[in-house]
C-alpha positions, 0 to 999 in steps of 0.5 A: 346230326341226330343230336341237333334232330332230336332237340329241334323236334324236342323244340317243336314239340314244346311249341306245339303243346304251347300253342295248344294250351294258349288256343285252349285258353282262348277258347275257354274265355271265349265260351265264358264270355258267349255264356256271360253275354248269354245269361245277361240277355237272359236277365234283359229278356226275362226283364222285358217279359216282365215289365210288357204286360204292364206296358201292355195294360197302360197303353190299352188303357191310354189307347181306350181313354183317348178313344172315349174322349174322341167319340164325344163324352156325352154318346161315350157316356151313354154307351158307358152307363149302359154297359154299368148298368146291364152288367150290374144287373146281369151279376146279380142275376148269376149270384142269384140263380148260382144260389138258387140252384139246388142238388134236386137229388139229395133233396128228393131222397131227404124228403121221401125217407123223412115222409116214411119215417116221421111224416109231412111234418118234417118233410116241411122242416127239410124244405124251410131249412132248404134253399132255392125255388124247389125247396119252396115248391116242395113245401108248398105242395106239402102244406096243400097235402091234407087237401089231397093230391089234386090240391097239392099239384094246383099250389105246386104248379101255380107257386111254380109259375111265381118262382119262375117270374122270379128267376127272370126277374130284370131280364128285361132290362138287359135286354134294354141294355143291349138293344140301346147301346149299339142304337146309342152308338148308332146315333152318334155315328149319324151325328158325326156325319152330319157334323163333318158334312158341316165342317166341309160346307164351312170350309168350302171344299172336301178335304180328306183331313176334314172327312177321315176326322169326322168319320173315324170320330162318328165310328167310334161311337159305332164300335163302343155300342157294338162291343157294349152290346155283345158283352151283355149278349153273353151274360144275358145268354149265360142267365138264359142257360140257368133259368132253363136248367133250374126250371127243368129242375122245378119240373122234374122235381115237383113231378117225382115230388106228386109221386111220393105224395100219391103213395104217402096218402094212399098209405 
């Protein structure tokens, strides 16, 4: 009897350790097909995350070419030469004054050690070798110096005023760019109105299809001049910003500039 309950447990064991080791399989192929499904929409996603950008582009630039064509070409082109133009002239204006800046500090302190040490002369070598409207101030100021100092301050402040006419030099003209194109797209809002008042008075009756077309048509125009419009505001602005900072510049400057002449004459 003992015998036959030893070899049944001995047999329910052996199936126990069995079971465990095929349950065990089953779950190791199980994670490693979770793990393989897991990496492959990885890969499909990182895929997509790839390719949406590009998709992105391609649909924003097919969307804004389909919204051109709608608006009309000849007001969308308009609004378009606007936005050319009064970009062109405000990145010219930001090459220029970034070039125009200058480290007034490092120059002050050139100049007053050069009129210390060697005199007028190579103070004016410095501002010649020196670029932006306070080098050119400087040695304005320092050609007038033999003058006196009441001469040197009058061709300072009267070359001042010339370099500053220069800095905002074609401002107007952004500013043109950015009243005109909202007026621009304005006007051919006006135009698609009375374009589909006119198609309903031909058909004879108001139809929501006649009415939503002729409108979504005339806004267009409206929202290109307006985004036109603020992206010139910006830059225009940004210009704004470094003609005061470089003008303040001129200022200072030519003020610590009369200094330092005041003392070289009276030595």
């Amino acid at each position: 009897m003992m015998k036959r309950v030893l070899v049944f447990m001995a047999f329910a064991a052996l199936l126990l350790i069995g079971t465990a080791q095929t349950s065990q399989a089953q779950t190791d192929q199980t994670a490693t097909t979770q793990q393989t499904t897991e990496q492959a929409q990885t890969a499909t996603t990182q895929q997509l995350d790839t390719q949406t950008p590009a998709q992105g582009e391609a649909v924003l630039h097919k969307e804004i070419k389909r919204l051109f064509i709608e608006g009309g070409a000849g007001f969308m082109s308009s609004i378009l030469l606007c936005l050319i133009f009064g970009l062109a002239i405000a990145i010219e204006r930001i090459l220029y004054l970034n070039l125009a800046t200058t480290n007034t500090d490092k120059l002050l302190a050139k100049m007053e050690k050069s009129l210390k040490e060697e005199g007028i002369d190579a103070a004016k070598e410095i501002c010649r070798n020196t670029r932006g409207p306070v080098a050119s101030i400087f040695y304005q100021g320092l050609d007038r110096a033999h003058e006196g100092p009441e001469m040197a301050e009058k061709a300072i402040v009267s070359y001042g005023g010339v370099q500053a006419g220069l800095l905002e030099k074609n401002l107007s003209w952004i500013s043109l760019f950015i009243a005109l194109a909202p007026m621009l797209g304005f006007l051919g809002t006006v135009i698609g109105m009375i374009q589909a008042f006119d198609a309903i008075e031909q058909a004879g009756t108001v139809s929501a299809t006649i009415v939503a077309g002729g409108i979504k048509v005339a806004l267009i125009t409206t929202v290109f001049g307006l985004v036109v419009a603020i992206i010139l505001q910006v830059f225009y602005n940004y210009i704004l910003s470094k003609i005061d900072s470089i003008s303040n510049q001129m200022e200072d400057s030519s003020i610590s500039l009369m200094d330092m002449l005041a003392r070289y004459i009276q030595k």
